[in-house]
N, C-alpha and C positions, 0 to 999 in steps of 0.2 A: 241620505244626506251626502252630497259632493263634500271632497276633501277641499278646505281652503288654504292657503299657506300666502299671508305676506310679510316681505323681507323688507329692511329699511338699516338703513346708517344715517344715526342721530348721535352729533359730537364726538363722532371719532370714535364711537361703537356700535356693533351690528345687533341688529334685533329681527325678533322673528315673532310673529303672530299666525298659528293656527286651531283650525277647530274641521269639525266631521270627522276623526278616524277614531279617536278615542274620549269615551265613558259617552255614548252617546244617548244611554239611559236614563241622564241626568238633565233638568232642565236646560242648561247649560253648560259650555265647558272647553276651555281653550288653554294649548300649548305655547307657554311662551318662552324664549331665551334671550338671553345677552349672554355672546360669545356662545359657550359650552354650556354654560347653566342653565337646566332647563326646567320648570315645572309644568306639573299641571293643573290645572284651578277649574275646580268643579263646582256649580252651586244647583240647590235642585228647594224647590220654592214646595211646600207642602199643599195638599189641592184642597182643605177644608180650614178655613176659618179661623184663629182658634180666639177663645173670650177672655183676653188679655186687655189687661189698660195700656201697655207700652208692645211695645214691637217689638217679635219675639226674633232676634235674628242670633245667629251663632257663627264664630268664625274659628277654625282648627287649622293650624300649621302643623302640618306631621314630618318628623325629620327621617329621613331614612338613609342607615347609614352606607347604606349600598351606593348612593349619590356619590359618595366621594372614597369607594372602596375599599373599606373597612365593614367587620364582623363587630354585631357588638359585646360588649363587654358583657359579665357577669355571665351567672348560669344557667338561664334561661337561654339565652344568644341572640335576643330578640329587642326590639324597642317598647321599653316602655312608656313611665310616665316624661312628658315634654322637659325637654329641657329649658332652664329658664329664656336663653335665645328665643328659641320655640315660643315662649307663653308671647314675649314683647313683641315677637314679629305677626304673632295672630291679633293683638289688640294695634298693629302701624295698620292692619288690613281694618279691621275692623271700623275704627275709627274716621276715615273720609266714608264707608262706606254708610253707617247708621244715617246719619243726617240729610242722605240722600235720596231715603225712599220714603210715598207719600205720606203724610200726617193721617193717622188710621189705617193705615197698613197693617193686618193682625193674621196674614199668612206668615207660617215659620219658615223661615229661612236658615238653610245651611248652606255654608260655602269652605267648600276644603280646598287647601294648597297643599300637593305633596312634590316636595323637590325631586327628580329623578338622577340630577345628574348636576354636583357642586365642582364647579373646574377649580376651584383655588382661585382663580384670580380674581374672577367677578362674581359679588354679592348677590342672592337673590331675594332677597329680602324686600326690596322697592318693586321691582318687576310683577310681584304678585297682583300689586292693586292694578297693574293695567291687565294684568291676566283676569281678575275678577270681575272686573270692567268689561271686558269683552265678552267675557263667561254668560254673564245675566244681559246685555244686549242681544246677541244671538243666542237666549232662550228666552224673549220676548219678556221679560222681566221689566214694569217700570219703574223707572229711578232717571234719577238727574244725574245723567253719563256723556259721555266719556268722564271716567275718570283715569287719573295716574297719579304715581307715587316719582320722584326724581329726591337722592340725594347728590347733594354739590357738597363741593369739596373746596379748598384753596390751597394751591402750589404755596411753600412758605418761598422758597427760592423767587417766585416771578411774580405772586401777586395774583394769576391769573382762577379763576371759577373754572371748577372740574366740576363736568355732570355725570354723576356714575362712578366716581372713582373706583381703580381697580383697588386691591387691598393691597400693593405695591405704592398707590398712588395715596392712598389713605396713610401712607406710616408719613408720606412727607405733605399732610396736609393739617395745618390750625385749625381747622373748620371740619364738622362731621353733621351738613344741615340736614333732615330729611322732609321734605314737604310735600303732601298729597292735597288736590283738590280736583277741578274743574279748569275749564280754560282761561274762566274769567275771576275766578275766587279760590282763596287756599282755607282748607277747610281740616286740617292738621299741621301738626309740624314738631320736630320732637330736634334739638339742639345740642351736640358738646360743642363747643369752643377756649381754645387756649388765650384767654381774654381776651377778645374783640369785640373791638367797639361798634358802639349804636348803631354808627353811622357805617359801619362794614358791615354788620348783619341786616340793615335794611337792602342794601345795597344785594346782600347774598339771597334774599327773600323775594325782592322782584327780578332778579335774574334767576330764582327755580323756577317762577310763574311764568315765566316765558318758555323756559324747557318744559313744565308739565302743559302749556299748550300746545306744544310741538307733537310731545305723544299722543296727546289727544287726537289730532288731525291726523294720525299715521294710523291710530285705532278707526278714523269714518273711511279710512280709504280700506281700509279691511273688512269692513261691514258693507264697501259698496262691492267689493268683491264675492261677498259671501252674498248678499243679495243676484248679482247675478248668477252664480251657482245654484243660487239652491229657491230663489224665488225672496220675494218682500217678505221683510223682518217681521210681522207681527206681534203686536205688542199685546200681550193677553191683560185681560179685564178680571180683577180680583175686586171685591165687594170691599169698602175701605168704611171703620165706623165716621162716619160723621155726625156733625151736632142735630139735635132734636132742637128748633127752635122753643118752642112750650119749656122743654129744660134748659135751657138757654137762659131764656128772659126769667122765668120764676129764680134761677141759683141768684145771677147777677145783680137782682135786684138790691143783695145784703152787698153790694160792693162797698158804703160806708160800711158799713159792720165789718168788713175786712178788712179795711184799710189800719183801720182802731185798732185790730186785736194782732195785726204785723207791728205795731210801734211799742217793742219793747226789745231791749238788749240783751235779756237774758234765754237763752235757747231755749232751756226746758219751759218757763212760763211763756212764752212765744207758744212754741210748738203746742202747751194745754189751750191755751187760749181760740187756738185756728181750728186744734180738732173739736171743740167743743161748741164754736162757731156750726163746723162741717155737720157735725151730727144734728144740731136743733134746725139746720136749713135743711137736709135728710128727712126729720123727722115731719116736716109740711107737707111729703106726699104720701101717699096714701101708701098703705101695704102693698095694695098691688102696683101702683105706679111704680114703687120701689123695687118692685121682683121684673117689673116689663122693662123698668128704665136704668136697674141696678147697677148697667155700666155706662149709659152716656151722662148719670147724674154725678160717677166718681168723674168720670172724665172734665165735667165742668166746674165742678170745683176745686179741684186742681187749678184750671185754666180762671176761677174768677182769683184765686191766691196769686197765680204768676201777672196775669192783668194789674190786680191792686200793690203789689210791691214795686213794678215796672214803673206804673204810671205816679207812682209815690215819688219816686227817685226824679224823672225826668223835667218832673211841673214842679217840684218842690225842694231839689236839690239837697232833700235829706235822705237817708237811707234807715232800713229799720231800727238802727239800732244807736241812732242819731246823730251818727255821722257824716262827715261831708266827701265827697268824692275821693278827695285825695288823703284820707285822716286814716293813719294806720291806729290799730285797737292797741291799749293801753301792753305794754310789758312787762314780763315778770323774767329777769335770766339769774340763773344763778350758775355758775362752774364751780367742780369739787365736790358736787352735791351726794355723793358716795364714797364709804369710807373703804379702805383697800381696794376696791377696783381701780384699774392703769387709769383712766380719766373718767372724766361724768361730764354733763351740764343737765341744765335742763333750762327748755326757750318754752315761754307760754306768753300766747299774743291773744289778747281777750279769754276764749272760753274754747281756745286750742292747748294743749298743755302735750309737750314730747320729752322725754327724758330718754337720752343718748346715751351709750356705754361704748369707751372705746378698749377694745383687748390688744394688748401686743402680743405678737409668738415668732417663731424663728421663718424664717424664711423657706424651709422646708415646709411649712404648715397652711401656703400658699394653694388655693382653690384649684386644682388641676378640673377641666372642660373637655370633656367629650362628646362635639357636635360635627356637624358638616362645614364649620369655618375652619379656618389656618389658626387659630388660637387653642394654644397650649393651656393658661390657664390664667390667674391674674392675683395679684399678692395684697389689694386693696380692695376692698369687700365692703359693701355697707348693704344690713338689711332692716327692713320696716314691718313693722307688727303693728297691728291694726282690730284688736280683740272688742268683744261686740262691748264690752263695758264703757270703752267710750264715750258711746253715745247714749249709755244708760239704758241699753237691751241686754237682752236675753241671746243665744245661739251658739252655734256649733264650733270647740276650737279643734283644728286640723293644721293641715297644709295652709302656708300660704296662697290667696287667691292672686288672680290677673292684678286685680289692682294695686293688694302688697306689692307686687313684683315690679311692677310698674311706678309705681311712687319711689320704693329703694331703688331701683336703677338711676332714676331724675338724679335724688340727692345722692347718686355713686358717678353719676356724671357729673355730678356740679363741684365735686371735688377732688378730682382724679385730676386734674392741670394742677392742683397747687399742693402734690404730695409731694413728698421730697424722694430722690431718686433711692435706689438701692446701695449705691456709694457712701452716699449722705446719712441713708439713717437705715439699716439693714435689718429692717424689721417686719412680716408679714401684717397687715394689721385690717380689725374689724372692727366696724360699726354696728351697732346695731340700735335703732330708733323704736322706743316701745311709745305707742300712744298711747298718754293718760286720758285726755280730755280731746275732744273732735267737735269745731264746728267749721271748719273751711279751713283749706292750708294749712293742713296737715302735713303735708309733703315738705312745703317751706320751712316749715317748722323745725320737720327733722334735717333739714342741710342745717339750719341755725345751729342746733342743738347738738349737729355733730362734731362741726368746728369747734366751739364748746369743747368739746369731750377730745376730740384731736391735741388741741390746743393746750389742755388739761393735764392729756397723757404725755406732755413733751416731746411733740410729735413738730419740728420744725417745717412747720408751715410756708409754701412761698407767699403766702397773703389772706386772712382769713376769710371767707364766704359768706354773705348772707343771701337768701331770696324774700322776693313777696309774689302771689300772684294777684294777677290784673284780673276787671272783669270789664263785661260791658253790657248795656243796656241802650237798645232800638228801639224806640218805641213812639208813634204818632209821628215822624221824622223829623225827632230829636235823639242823638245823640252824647251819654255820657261815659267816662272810664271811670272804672272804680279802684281803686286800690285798697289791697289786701281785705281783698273779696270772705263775704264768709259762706255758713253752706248755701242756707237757700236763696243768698246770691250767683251761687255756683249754678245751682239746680235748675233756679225758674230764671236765668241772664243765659245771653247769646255768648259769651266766650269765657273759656277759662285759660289764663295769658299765664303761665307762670316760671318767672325769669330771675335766674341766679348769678350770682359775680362778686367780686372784687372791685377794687378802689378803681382797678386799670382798665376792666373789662370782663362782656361775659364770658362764665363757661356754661352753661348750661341753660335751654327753653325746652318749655311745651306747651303747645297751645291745642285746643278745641276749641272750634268757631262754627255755632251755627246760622249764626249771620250771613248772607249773599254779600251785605256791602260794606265790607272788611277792606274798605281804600285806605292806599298808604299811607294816608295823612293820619286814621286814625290809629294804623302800626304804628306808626311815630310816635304819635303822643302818650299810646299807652306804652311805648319801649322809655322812653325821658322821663313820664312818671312813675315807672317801674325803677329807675335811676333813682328820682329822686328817695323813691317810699326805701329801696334796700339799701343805700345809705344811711338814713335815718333811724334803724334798724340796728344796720351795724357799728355804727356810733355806742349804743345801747350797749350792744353786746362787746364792744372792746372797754368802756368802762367793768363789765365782769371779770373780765382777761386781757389788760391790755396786748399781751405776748405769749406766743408758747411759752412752758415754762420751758429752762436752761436744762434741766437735767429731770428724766424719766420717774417715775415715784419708785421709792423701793422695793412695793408689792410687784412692780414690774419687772420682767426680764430683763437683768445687765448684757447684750450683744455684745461679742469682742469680736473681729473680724481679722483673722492676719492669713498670710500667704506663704505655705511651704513648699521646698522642691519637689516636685513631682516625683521623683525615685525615693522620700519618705513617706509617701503617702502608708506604703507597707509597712513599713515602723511601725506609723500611729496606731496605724491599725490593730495589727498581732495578728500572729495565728488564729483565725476562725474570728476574728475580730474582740480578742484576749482584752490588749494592748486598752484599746479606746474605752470597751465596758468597763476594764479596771475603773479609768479616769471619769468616769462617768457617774459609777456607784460608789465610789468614794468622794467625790467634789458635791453628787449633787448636779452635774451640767449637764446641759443635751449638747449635742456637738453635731455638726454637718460638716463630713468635707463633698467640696466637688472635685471633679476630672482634674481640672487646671490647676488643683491644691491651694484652692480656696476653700477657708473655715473658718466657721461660722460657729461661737460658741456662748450660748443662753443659759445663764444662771443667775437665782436672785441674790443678794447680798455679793458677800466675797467669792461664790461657786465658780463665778464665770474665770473671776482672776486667777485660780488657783488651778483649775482646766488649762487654760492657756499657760501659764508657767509651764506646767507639765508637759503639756505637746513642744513648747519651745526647746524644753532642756532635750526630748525625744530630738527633733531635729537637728540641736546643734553641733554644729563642729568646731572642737576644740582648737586654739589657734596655738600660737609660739610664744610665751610671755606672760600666758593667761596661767591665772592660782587658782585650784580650787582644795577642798578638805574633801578627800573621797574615802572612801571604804574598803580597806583589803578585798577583795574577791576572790583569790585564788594565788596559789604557791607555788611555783617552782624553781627548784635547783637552780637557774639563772636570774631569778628576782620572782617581784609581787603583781599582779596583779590589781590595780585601784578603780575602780569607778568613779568616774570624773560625773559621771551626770545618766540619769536612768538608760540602760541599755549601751552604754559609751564607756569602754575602759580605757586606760593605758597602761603601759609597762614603765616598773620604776626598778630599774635594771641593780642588783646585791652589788656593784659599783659605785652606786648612787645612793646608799640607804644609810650609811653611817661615815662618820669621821675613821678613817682607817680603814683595814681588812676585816672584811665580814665573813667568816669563816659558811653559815648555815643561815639563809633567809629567815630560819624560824627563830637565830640569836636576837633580832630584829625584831620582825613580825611577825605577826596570827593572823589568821583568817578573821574578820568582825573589826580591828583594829581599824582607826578614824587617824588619818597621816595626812597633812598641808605638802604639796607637791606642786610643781612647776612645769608646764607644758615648754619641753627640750625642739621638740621638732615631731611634725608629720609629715609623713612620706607619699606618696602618690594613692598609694593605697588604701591610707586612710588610718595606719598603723599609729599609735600617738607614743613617744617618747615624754617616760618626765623625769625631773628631778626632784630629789625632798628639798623644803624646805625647813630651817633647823635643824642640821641635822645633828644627832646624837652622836656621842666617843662611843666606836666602836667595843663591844665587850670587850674585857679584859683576856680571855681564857682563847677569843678568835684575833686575838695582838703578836702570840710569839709567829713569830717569822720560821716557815717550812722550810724545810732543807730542799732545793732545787731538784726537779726532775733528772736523771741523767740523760744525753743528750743519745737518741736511739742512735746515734751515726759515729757513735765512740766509744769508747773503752774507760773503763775508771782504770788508774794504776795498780800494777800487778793482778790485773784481772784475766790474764795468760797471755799476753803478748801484742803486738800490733795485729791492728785490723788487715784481714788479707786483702789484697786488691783481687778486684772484682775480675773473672777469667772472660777474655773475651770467645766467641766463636767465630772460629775459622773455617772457611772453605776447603777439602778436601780436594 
């Protein structure tokens, strides 16, 4: 195989497409970059069959932290399991790609992306899908390709769509869009946004549709290159299940009896009703029919379930659970719903049920990230738990899967624009969304639920968040959008739309579409009805809470935040860090200072206030005029010793301690002795003067008046004579 390499500048960045020199073992496999960052995307198609009802495709983002020149961490020194980046960038690849290859496609597919080289500047996270894209083209793999991935971005300064932004470009961008499809349809799309409106995120969705056809066209012109190198593309023939008519016509025939046994609201009596439908239409063929036809007979029953609720919806304008298009399920919110934890809520919309828990902690307690991005780490956190009880199964509890990870990031995107800054409210803080109850919008659920519990824990919100997700159904070409879709409108409907926001605008979408004819008109309409449903919603939910509360619960951590001079930072400290642990295990507080002598100090009740007293009186400097009651500390022949304030004396000079002559500092005072003093003056160096205040008659015994020193430079009378004059020396 000739080496191919083609080079291209699209919007104002360089990209690179090749394939022949490396992993050539692999079905296929192509090098791709923007700027410096470069990976390589290998997919390699399995050569037997396997007897799966869905397509078995896998996709793996491997981080390696040699891309961006770093060893990794821990004792091994090696990479392990993904990081969560890592899991969401294999499910951005994954996601345009599933819905691309044929209907009974039951070869397994692996496709790996490993980064070789992360320049910092530019992502490569998008660049994959055109890398994959190319990968299974030039290894005869078919699918509905080109595809690509573009994220756009917008300048807040000029208004104008960035494609690619660099992550310079991203810090000054409102919009963070990423959209994968075709040249002609987008067929993913995953959303943050600093509230913008409808009519800007339309507007930002058919300007990525133009840049993902650009790279499209840049991917044939690469293929027409490789073709000349290396000979025509061949596109190899895999054996695809398709329908047995005989099983066809005999499943379809109960399509009233399906339609019947979808018209009920309740999941679990729904779902008994279909399988027990499934199994007595099963039960009409024969043993062996069953063992010869075992999987095209699952396959069409399936397919007569998604026909009959499809066609339910379109001709009748009901949905199973007898509702009308636009009719979100009944609500249940409750906020406060746990006692001592920092916030709660809990959002249940029909037979979805999430129950939020918000924790505060110090800003030290902040998630630190170790990937191949420029990101240090992030102080707002929301995660999503998704245990098989649920849905009223049985299964394995572990690790987070793709999808936890994937749902928690939506609802950590969807309210990451309306947290309040570090200034404002100086708190590390997490979410976490457990699911009670599942049957669609789940995810929605938990951003409900978390604002809720935000809102709860006194967490000053710039505007609270609600979502819903949209669906859609194509069917006989008609046409309708659903709002707040539930499962198996999810599962057997062509999109799952689901779009979060505020009063003002969105922050956060995701969508899956596997609809071709996903025209603007009907992005429109489900983006206005997604307005109206998460509206309606959030009305709901400010009736539970109208407002954050004013002030933090007391189970929570009190934060005090103040700012001292950098050359005390050693003070607070102490020796070996004495100083701080003292105040620490004595108040009760955690304390953080930073560089800049900023501290940060978390205690429940009165701990925090009584930390910070502490470090303050550590810092202070005593002024000129200021009283305090200090503590003898130490004695000498020229006065006392006072502590004005922990680690801060002054001098209260045996001139200054009593009415009269004080013969001996100790006629006065003792070491231990508590004396009201007056700050005289400090000198440059920090030296404090004071004065008593009150002061005491001198003892009686240090009152008689000494007899005067004699003068060394005189004589007392009759002491032998006049002093002699001093003999000068003379020169000889």
């Amino acid at each position: 195989m000739t080496k191919v390499t083609h080079e291209f500048d699209l919007y104002g960045k360089h990209y690179t497409l090749e394939s022949g020199e490396l992993a050539k073992q692999a079905t296929g496999a192509c090098l791709v970059s923007c700027g410096d960052a470069t990976v390589i995307v290998t997919t390699v198609v399995s050569k037997e069959r396997k007897d799966y009802d869905f397509f078995p495709l896998t996709v793996d983002f491997i981080e390696k932290m040699y891309a961006v020149g770093r060893i990794p961490g821990g004792y091994l020194k090696r990479e392990s399991r993904p990081s969560e980046k890592a899991t969401l960038t294999a499910r951005l690849i994954d996601r345009p790609l599933r819905p691309s290859f044929p209907e009974g496609f039951r070869n397994e597919v692996q496709v790996v992306a490993t980064p070789l080289v992360a320049d910092q500047v530019n992502s490569v996270d998008t660049i994959c899908v055109m890398g994959a894209s190319a990968a299974l083209t030039v290894g005869g793999v078919p699918f509905e390709g080109p595809l690509a991935c573009v994220r756009i971005g917008r300048d807040i300064a000029t208004g104008e769509f960035i494609v690619n932004p660099t992550y310079e470009e991203r810090d000054h961008s409102d919009l963070d869009l990423e959209l994968a499809g075709s040249a002609t349809f987008i067929s993913m799309l995953e959303a943050g946004a600093n509230e913008i409106s409808e009519e800007d995120m339309l507007s930002a969705m058919a300007f990525g549709q133009e840049a993902i056809a650009a790279f499209c066209e840049e991917q044939k012109k690469f293929f027409a290159k490789f073709e000349e190198a290396n000979g025509a593309i061949e596109v190899r023939e895999y054996i695809l299940d398709e329908p047995i008519p005989e099983v066809h016509e005999r499943v379809f025939a109960h399509f009233d009896q399906m339609s019947a046994a979808l018209k009920d609201a309740n999941k679990a009596a729904r779902v008994a009703k279909v399988e027990e439908l499934k199994e007595a239409i099963r039960a009409e063929f024969t043993p062996e029919e069953q063992l010869e036809w075992a999987r095209p007979i699952t396959v069409e029953l399936k397919s007569l379930e998604k026909h009959a609720m499809r066609l339910m919806v379109v001709e009748t304008g009901e949905r199973v659970d007898g509702r009308v298009a636009d009719e979100v399920r009944p609500l249940m919110i409750k906020a406060n719903y746990l006692p001592r934890v920092h916030g709660s809520g809990l959002f249940q919309r029909g037979q979805t049920q999430v129950l939020s828990i918000c924790t505060l902690g110090m800003l030290n307690e902040w998630q630190r990230l170790d990937t191949i991005e420029p990101v240090d780490g992030k102080r707002y956190l929301h995660h999503y738990n998704f245990p098989p009880y649920c849905t009223g199964e049985t299964g394995r509890m572990g690790a987070p899967k793709r999808r936890e990870l994937g749902h928690g990031a939506l609802a950590e995107r969807a309210l990451l624009p309306v947290i309040p800054s570090e200034d404002e409210f100086p708190y590390a803080i997490r979410v976490v969304s457990e699911v009670m109850e599942s049957n669609g919008s789940s995810s929605m659920a938990s951003t409900c639920g978390s604002t809720l519990a935000l809102m709860d824990a006194g967490v000053p919100l710039v505007r609270p968040v609600s979502g819903v997700a949209m669906g859609l159904i194509q069917e006989e070409g008609k046409t309708v959008v659903l709002t707040d879709i539930q499962g198996v409108e999810d599962f057997l409907g062509d999109m799952d739309f689901k779009v979060c926001g505020t009063t003002k605008g969105i922050t956060a979408m995701q969508m899956d579409n596997k609809a071709t004819g996903l025209t603007p008109e009907i992005l429109r309409k489900a983006l206005m009805q997604a307005h109206e449903g998460r509206m309606f919603i959030l009305d709901a939910m400010l009736e539970a809470i109208p407002q954050p509360r004013e002030e933090t619960k007391e189970s929570a951590p009190k934060i005090i935040s103040l700012t001292i001079p950098t050359d005390k930072i050693r003070e607070v400290i102490g020796s070996g860090g004495k100083v701080i642990r003292g105040i620490q295990d004595d108040t009760g507080a955690t304390i953080d200072i930073q560089e800049d002598g900023t501290v940060f100090i978390a205690g429940v009740a009165e701990a925090a206030t009584d930390a910070a007293d502490r470090i303050k009186a550590i810092v202070k400097v005593p002024e000129p005029g200021e009283e305090y009651t200090g503590r003898v500390v130490g004695i000498q022949p020229f006065g006392a010793f006072v502590e004005l304030l922990p680690g801060k004396d002054g001098l209260l000079h045996i001139s200054r301690m009593a009415k009269g002559r004080v013969e001996k500092v100790e006629d006065v005072l003792s070491v231990g002795d508590e004396v009201k003093v007056r700050v005289l003056e400090v000198d440059e160096k920090g030296k404090v003067s004071l004065d008593r205040i009150d002061k005491p008659e001198a003892p009686a015994a240090a009152g008689v008046e000494r007899e005067p020193r004699p003068n060394r430079r005189t004589r007392r009378p009759g002491d032998g004579g006049e002093r002699r004059p001093r003999r000068r020396h003379e020169n000889n």
